[in-house]
Every structure is written in structure tokens, then in C-alpha cells.
C-alpha positions as CSV (number, residue, x, y, z in Angstrom):
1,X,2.6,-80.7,46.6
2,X,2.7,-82.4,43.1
3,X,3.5,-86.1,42.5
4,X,4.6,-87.8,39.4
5,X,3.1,-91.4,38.7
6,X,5.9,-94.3,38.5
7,X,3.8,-97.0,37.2
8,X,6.1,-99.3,35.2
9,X,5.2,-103.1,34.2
10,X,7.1,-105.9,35.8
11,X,8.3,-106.8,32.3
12,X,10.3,-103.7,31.9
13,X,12.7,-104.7,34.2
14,X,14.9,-108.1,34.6
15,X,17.0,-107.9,37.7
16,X,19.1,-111.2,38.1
17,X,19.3,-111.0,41.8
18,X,18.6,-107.5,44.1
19,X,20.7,-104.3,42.7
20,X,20.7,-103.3,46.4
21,X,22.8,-104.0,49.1
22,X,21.7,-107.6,50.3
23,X,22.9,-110.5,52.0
24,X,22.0,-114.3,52.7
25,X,21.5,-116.1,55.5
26,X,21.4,-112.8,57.8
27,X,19.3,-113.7,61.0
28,X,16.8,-110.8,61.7
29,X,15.5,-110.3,65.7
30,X,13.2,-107.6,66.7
31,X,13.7,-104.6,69.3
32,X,12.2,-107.0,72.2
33,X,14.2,-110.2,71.3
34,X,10.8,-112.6,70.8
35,X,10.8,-112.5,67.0
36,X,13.7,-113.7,64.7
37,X,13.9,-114.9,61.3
38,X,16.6,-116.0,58.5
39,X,15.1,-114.9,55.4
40,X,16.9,-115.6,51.7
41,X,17.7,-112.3,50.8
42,X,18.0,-109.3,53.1
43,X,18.0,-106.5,50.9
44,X,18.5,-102.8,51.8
45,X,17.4,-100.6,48.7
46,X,18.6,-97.3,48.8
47,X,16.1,-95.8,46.5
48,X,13.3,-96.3,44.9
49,X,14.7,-98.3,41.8
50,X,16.6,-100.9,44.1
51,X,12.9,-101.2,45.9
52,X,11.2,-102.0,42.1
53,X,14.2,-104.3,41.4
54,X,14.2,-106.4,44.4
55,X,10.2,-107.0,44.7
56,X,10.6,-108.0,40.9
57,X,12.9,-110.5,41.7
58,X,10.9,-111.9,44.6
59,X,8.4,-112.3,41.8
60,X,10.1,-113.9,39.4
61,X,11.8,-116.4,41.8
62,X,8.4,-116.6,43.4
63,X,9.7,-115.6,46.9
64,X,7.4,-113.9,49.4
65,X,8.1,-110.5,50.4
66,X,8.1,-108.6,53.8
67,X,9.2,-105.0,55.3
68,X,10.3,-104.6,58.1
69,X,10.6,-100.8,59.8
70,X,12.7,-100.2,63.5
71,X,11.3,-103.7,64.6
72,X,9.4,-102.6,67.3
73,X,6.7,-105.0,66.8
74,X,6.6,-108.1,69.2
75,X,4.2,-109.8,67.0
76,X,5.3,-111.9,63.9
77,X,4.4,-109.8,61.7
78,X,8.6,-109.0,59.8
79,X,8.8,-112.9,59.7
80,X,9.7,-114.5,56.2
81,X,12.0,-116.9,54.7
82,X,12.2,-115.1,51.0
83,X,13.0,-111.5,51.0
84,X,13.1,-109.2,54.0
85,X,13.3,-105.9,52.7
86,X,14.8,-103.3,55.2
87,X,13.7,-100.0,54.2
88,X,15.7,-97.7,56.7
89,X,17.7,-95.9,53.8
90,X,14.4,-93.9,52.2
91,X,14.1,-91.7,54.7
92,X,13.3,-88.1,54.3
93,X,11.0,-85.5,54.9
94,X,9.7,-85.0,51.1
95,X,7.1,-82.1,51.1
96,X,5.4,-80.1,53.4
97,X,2.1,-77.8,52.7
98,X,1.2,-75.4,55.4
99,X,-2.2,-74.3,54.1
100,X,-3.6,-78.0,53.4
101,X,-1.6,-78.9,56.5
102,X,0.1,-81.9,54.9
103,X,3.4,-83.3,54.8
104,X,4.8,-86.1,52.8
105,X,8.1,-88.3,53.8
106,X,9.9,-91.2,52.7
107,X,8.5,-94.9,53.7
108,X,11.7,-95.5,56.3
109,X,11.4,-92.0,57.9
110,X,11.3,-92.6,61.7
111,X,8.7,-90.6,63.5
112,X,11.5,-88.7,65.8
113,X,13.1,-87.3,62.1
114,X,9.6,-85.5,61.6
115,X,10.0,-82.9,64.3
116,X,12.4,-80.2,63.1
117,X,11.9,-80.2,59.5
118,X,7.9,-79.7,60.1
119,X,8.3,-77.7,62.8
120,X,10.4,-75.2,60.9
121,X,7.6,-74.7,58.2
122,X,5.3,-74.2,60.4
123,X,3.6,-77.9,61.3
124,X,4.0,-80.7,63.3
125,X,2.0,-84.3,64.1
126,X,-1.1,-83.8,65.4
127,X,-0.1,-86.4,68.2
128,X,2.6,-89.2,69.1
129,X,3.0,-92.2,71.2
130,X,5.3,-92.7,73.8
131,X,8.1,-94.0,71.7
132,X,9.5,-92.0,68.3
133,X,11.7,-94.5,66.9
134,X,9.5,-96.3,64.5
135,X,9.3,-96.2,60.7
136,X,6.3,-94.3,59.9
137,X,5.5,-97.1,57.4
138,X,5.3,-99.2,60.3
139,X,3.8,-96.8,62.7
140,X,1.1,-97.2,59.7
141,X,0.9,-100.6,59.1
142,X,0.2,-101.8,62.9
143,X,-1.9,-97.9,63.8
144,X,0.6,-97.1,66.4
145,X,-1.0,-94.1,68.4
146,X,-0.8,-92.0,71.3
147,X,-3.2,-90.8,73.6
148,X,-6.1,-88.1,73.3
149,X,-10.1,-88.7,73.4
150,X,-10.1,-86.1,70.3
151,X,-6.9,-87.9,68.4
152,X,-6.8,-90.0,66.1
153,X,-3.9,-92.9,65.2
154,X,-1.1,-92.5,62.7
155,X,-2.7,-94.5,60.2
156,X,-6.0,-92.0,60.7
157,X,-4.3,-89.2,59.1
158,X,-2.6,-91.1,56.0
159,X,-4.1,-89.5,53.3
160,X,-2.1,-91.2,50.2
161,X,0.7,-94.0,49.5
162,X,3.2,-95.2,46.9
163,X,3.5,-98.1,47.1
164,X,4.9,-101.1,45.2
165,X,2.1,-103.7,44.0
166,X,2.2,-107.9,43.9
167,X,2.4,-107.1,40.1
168,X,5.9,-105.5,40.3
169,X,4.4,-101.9,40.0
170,X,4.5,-98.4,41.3
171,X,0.7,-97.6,42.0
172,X,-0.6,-94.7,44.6
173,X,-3.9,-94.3,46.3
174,X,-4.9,-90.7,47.5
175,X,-8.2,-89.6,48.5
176,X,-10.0,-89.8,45.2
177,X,-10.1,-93.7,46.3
178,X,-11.4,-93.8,49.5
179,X,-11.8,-97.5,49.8
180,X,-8.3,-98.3,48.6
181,X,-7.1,-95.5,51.3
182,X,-9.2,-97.4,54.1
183,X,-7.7,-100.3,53.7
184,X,-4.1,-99.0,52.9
185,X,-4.8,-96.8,56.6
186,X,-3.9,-100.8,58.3
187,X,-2.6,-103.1,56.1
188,X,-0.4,-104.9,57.8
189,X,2.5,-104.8,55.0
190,X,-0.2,-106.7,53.0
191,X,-0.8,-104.4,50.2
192,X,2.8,-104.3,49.1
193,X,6.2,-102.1,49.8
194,X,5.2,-98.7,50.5
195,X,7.7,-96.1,49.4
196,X,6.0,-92.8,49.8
197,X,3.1,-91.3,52.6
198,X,1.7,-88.1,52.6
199,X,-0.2,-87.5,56.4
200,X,-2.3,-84.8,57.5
201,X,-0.6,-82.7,60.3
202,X,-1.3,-79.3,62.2
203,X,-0.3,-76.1,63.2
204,X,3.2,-76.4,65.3
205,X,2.4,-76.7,68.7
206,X,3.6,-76.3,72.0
207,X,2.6,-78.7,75.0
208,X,2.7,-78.2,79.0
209,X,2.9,-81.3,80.9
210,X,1.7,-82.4,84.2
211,X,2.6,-85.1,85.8
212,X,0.9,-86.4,89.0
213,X,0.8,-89.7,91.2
214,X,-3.0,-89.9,92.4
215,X,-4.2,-92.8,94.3
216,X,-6.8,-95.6,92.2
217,X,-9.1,-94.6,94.4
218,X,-8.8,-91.0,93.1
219,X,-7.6,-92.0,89.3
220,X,-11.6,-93.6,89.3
221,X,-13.4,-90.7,91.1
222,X,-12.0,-88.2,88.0
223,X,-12.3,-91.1,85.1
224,X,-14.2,-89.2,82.8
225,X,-13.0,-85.5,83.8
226,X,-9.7,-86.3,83.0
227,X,-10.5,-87.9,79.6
228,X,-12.6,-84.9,78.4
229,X,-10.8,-82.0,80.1
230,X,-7.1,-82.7,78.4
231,X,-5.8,-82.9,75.0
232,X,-3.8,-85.8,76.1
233,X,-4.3,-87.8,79.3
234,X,-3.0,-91.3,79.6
235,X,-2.0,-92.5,82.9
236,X,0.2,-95.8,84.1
237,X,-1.3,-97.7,86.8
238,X,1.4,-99.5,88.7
239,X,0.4,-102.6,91.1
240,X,3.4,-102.5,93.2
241,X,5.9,-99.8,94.5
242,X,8.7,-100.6,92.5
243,X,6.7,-100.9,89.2
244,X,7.4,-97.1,87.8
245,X,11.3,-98.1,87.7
246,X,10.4,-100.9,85.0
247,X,9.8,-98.6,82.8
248,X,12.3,-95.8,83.6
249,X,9.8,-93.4,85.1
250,X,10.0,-91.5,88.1
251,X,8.1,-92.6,91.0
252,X,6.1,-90.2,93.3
253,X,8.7,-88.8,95.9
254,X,8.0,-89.9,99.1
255,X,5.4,-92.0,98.5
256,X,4.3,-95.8,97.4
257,X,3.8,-96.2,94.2
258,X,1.6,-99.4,95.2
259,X,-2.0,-98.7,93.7
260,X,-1.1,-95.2,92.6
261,X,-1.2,-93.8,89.1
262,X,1.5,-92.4,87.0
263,X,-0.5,-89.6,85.5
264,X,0.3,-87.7,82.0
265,X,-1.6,-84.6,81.2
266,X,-0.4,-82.5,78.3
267,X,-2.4,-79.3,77.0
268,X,-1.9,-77.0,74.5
269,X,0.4,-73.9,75.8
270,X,0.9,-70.3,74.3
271,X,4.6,-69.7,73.7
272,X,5.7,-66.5,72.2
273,X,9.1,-66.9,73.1
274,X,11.3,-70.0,73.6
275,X,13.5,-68.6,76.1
276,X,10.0,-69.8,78.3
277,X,10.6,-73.5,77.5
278,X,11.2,-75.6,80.7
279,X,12.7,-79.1,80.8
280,X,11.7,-79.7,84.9
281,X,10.8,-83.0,85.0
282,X,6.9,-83.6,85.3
283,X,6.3,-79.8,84.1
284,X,7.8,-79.5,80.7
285,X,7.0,-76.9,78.6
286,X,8.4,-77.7,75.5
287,X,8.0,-77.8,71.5
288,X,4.8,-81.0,70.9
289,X,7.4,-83.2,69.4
290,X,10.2,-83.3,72.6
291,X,6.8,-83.8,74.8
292,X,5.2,-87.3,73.6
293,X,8.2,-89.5,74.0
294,X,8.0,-91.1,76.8
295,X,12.0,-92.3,76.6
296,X,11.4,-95.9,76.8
297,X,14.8,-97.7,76.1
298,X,14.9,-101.0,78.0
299,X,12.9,-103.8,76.1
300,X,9.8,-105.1,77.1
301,X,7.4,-107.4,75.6
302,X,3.3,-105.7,75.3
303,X,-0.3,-107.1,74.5
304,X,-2.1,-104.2,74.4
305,X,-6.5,-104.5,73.8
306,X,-8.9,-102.1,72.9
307,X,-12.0,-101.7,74.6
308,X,-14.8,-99.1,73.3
309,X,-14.5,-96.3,75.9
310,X,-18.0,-97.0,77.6
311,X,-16.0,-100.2,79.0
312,X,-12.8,-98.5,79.8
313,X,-13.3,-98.3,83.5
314,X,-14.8,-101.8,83.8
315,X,-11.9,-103.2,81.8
316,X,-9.2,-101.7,83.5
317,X,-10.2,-102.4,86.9
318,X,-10.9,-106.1,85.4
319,X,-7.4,-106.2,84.6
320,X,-6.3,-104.9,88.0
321,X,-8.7,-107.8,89.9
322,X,-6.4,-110.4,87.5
323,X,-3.1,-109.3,88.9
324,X,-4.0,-108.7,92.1
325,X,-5.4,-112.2,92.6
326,X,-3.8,-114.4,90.0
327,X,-0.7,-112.7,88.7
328,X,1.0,-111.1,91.9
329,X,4.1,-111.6,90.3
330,X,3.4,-108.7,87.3
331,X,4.7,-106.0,88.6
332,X,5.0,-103.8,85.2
333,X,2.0,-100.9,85.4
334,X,-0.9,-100.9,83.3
335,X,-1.5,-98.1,80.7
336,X,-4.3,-96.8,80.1
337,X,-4.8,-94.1,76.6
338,X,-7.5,-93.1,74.6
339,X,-7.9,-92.7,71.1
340,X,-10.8,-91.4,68.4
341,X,-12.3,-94.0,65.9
342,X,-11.5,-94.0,62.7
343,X,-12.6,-95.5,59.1
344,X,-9.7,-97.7,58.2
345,X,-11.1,-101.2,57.7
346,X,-8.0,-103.4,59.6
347,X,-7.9,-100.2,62.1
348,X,-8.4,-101.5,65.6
349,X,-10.3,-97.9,66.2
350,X,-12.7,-98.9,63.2
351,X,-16.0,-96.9,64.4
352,X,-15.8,-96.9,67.8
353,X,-14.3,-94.3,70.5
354,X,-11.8,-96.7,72.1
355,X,-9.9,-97.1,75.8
356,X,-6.7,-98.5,75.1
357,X,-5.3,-101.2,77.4
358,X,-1.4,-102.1,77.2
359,X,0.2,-104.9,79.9
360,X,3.9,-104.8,79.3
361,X,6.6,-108.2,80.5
362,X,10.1,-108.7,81.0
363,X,12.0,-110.3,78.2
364,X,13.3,-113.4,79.0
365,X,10.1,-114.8,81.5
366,X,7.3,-116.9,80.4
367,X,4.5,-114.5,79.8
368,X,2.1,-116.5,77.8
369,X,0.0,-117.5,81.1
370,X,-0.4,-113.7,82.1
371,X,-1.5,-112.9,78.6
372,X,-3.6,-115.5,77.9
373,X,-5.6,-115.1,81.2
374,X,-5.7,-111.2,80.0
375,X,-6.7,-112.0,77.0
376,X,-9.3,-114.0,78.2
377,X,-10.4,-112.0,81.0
378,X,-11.1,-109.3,78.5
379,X,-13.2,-111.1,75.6
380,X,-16.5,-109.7,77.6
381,X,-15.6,-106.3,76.1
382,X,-15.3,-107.2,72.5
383,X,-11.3,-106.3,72.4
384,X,-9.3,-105.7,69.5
385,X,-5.1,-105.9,69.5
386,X,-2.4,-104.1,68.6
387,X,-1.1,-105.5,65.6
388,X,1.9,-104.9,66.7
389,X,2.0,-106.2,70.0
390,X,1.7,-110.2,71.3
391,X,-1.8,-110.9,70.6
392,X,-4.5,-113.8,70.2
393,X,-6.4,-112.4,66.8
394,X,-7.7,-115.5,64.9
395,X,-9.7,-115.1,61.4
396,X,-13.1,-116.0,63.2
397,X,-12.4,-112.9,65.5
398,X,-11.7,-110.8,63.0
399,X,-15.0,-111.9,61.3
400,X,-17.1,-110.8,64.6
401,X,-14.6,-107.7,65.1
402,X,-14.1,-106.2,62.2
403,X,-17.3,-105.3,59.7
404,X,-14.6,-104.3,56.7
405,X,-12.8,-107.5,56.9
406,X,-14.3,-108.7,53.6
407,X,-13.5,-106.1,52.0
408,X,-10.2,-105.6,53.0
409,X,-9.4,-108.9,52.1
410,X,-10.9,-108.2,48.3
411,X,-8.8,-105.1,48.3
412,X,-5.3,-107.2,49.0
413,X,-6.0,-109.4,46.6
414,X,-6.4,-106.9,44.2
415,X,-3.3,-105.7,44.8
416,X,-1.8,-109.0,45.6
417,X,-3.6,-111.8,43.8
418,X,-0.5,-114.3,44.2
419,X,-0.3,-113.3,48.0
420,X,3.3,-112.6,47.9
421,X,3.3,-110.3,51.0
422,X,1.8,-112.7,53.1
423,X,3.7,-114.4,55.3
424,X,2.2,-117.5,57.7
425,X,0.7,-114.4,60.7
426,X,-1.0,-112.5,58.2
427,X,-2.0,-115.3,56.1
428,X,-3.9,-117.0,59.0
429,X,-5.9,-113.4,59.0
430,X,-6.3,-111.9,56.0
431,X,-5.4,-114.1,53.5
């Protein structure tokens, strides 16, 4: 794949106000309903121009700046009262290389738009989480992931970024600049408006699931043979027997859900012909891309930790003992994944193998007592958050968490010395 560099000064161009589609006073609420915001300008560039334009006017009227993707963060993260730029109109798949195994696609491409157009030259993600609706630029910005002791996040296999700088210009980072890649891997929409990503992806794929309802007894006894002996294993532990229809999912027939596990196991499968693809339910054999989704449609609200795998077990089950003795009311289950570390410096897989550890509410209840008890019940394990999910990340955390926070911090200022992508979330942590 070639590129062409776009780097333009932000004298060169004078917008009066946005040359793309924009309004005022348009409220903004996220997929879950917890996060709103009236910003001054919504604007909705439909190429890469209107993009320039409108962060060069934020500049010049000295407004802050934020992106916001499918809104599938719960976190505050889209929040801002000067320009909320929606990038959902640059969205395409824009290259694809079969022997490097890359693929490059537009900053608003949602992750469900990837599947055909890899697929038919050849490639496809190397792994996806349970939903496919996000903006990959989002997917990046928060390392939104899947499951797989060998897998890495979405952010892990970024391997260069246009992007549009605090000084009004077009700049990219590839992988002659490893430490502007690391911290452009998680950057929280700090860096600036990112146009353009280029991932590393695989060989197309297909995947044969396997879904099974053990009890916790038995989830434990096979902890770490499950974990080593699929490509993806993730399972959903549900405290009550009604808990599996929260989120959609079939329960085990004839059975209580009650302390049983909703168990996802997808390996690799040799197809040579696609008249052998199955759609039965818990035993799909299907292309890798109509596997991962899990087909969650009904809002919820998540925290969701990271522990470093050694803990998993302990954590989970220290979960479970809060519910079950505390919280009796949560009925949501508890899912469990695993992911690889990685080397991106706001990643929350930075250097350590990690056991990831998601609690899901209903939208409309108070859950800030169950997730503050989590939250606290968990600190023994040194836990990380999901950027993108309900968390309780403060800057003196980050400080113990994080050994790349410094220079993270150094790199967003270099690329945003006035801090105009901040807003008061991100500014609390990294600014």
C-alpha cells in the first residue's frame, strides 16, 4: 500500500465556521443513555478537507475538540461543550495487502463493515469482541478486544494513523516511530482526529463454536485447560437462573442457569466448501467475522477490570463472594475473557497477560454502589479499566498502573501543546 503525506499548515486555511454539515445546540447521548452532552458545534465532515477545516476552526475560536465513534462508550470520554466531531461519514475499507497482511480503512469504519471486503481478498481480523458496531477509531482509542490467551486488542495491531494534530495539521505515525505508535495504540482521542488506520490482520478464517453450560464447580476444575486449549474461550458466569436472558443469550435447556457458566469456545475449522457452514445455535460453523458477535442489542451499562491472568481465578470468584453476599440483587452474569499484553503505553494490557473482568447493569437503576464495592473489592489485584466502560481511574492510579504514563503524557503534548482535545475526563488523567 502507498500513502501520500497531507501535512498542510494551519495558516493555509481560514474557514469562517465548519464547511461540513453542522449544527448548534444538538444534545449528544451515548448507546447506554448515561452520557449526554450539548456541545457548540456538531459537525459531520464528509471528507477529509471538512475534517482539516473544522479542527482549524476549533483553533482559531479556541474551542476544544472531541470525536465521537458509535457511542458505545459509558464513560465520559465524547463529552465536550466546543466541537463534537462525528466522524461516521469516512468510512471505508481503503487498502488491503495479503502478503504483509495488512488492511487500511477510513477512521469512522465500524468493525462489522470490515468482514466482506477483507474476506474477499483473502484476510480478515485476527479477533473481535462481542459487539461489531463500533468505529474502529473508537475500538482504538478505548482497546476494545475480544477474547483469546494468544490475542491481542484492536489497538495491538494498529500499525500507523493519519491523524489531524492540535496545530491544525495532517501528520501520520507508522512503525518507523515506535514511540509515537505506542502511544497512538490508546490515546483516548487525545492525540487528535484520526482520519486514517492501517491494522495488521490474517489469513481469512473460519471458526467452529461450542457452546456449553457447565457448573462453577466445573468452570474452576478446567480454569486453565480451557484458557490454553482454545483460540478463544470466554465464558459468562450468571448468579441467578434468569441471568442469561439479560443479555439475550440462550440459557441451558432444562436446566438452572443459577451458578452455571455460559461457555464460548471457538477454534479454528477447515472449510473447503461453504455449502458445510452451519448456523445451529451453540455449534456454528461459520466465516470468523459472523462468529465473534455476540448480538447484544438491549443497553446496558459495564465496568469491566483487568486483572493479570495469575489472579484471574482469585478475582473472579472474589467478585462472585460480592454478589452473592452483598449484591443479591445483580443478577446480570459476569464475563470473564482473556487477552495478550501488549506495548501501547495507555493500553490496559501494557506488559502483562491479562484476565479480563466485565459486570454489566440495567440502565435506569442506581449502580454506583455495586461498582464501587467492585471496584474496591478488586484493588488487591492491581486492576486496570476499560476506558470505555464506567470506571474509577484517577491520575495517582495511573501513576502506580501505568509505567508509560509519563511519556504518554509528553507525547500528547507534543501533539497537543494547547490541550485542545482534552476534555474535563481525560484532562483529570492525562493532561
Amino acid at each position: 500500500m502507498t500513502t501520500t503525506n497531507h501535512s498542510h499548515s494551519a495558516s493555509s486555511a481560514r474557514a469562517a465556521t465548519p464547511s461540513a454539515p453542522f449544527g448548534t445546540d444538538v444534545t449528544w447521548t451515548n448507546w447506554g443513555g448515561n452520557q449526554s452532552a450539548t456541545p457548540a458545534f456538531t459537525v459531520r465532515p464528509r471528507n477529509e478537507q471538512e475534517a482539516l477545516d473544522a479542527v482549524r476552526f476549533a483553533i482559531r475560536e479556541g474551542l476544544p475538540v472531541r470525536a465521537v465513534g458509535s457511542g458505545h462508550s459509558s464513560s465520559p470520554l465524547v463529552q465536550t461543550g466546543g466541537v463534537l466531531m462525528d466522524m461516521s461519514a469516512l468510512s471505508a475499507i481503503t487498502g488491503t495487502d495479503l502478503t504483509g497482511r495488512r488492511a487500511r480503512a477510513l477512521a469512522g469504519t465500524t468493525i462489522n463493515a470490515f468482514g466482506d471486503p477483507l474476506w474477499e481478498q483473502g484476510l480478515a481480523l485476527g479477533n473481535q469482541g462481542d459487539i461489531d458496531k463500533q468505529q474502529i477509531a473508537g475500538a482504538l482509542a478505548t482497546s476494545t478486544h475480544g477474547s483469546g490467551k494468544n490475542l491481542g486488542s484492536f489497538s495491538s495491531a494498529l500499525r500507523w494513523v493519519r491523524l489531524i494534530n492540535g496545530y491544525g495539521e495532517i501528520v501520520e505515525i507508522g512503525e518507523g516511530q515506535l514511540r509515537e505508535l505506542r502511544a497512538a495504540q490508546v490515546a483516548l482521542g487525545t492525540l487528535g482526529i484520526f482520519l486514517e488506520v492501517e491494522l495488521a490482520v490474517e489469513d481469512r478464517y473460519y471458526l467452529q463454536e461450542e457452546i456449553t453450560y457447565p457448573t462453577w464447580a466445573e468452570t474452576a476444575a478446567t480454569w486453565q485447560a480451557d484458557i490454553d486449549g482454545n483460540r478463544h474461550y470466554s465464558f459468562l458466569w450468571c448468579p441467578d437462573d434468569d441471568s442469561c436472558e439479560l443479555l439475550d443469550l440462550p440459557g441451558s435447556p432444562g436446566q438452572s442457569m443459577a451458578n452455571r457458566s455460559y461457555t464460548k469456545r471457538y477454534n479454528i475449522a477447515q472449510v473447503k466448501d461453504e455449502r458445510e457452514i452451519s448456523r445451529t445455535e451453540g455449534a456454528r460453523l461459520d466465516r470468523s467475522y459472523r462468529i465473534y458477535p455476540g448480538g447484544f442489542t438491549t443497553p446496558f451499562h459495564e465496568l469491566e477490570y483487568f486483572v493479570p491472568s495469575e489472579h484471574g481465578l482469585e478475582a473472579v470468584q472474589a467478585v462472585q463472594d460480592l454478589i452473592r453476599t452483598k449484591h443479591s440483587d445483580q443478577k446480570y452474569p459476569v464475563e470473564v475473557r482473556w487477552v495478550k499484553a501488549d506495548e501501547g503505553y495507555m493500553s490496559q494490557f501494557q506488559g502483562r497477560d491479562t484476565t479480563v473482568i466485565t459486570l454489566t447493569t440495567e440502565p435506569g437503576t442506581d449502580y454506583w454502589p455495586f461498582f464501587r464495592d467492585a471496584d474496591a473489592v478488586l484493588q488487591e489485584f492491581e486492576p486496570r479499566a476499560h476506558w470505555g466502560k464506567i470506571h474509577f481511574m484517577t491520575r495517582s492510579r495511573l501513576e502506580r498502573l501505568y509505567p508509560e504514563l509519563d511519556t504518554f503524557i509528553q507525547i500528547r503534548r507534543e501533539f497537543d501543546p494547547r490541550g485542545m482535545f482534552l476534555n474535563d475526563h481525560t484532562r483529570a488523567l492525562v493532561g
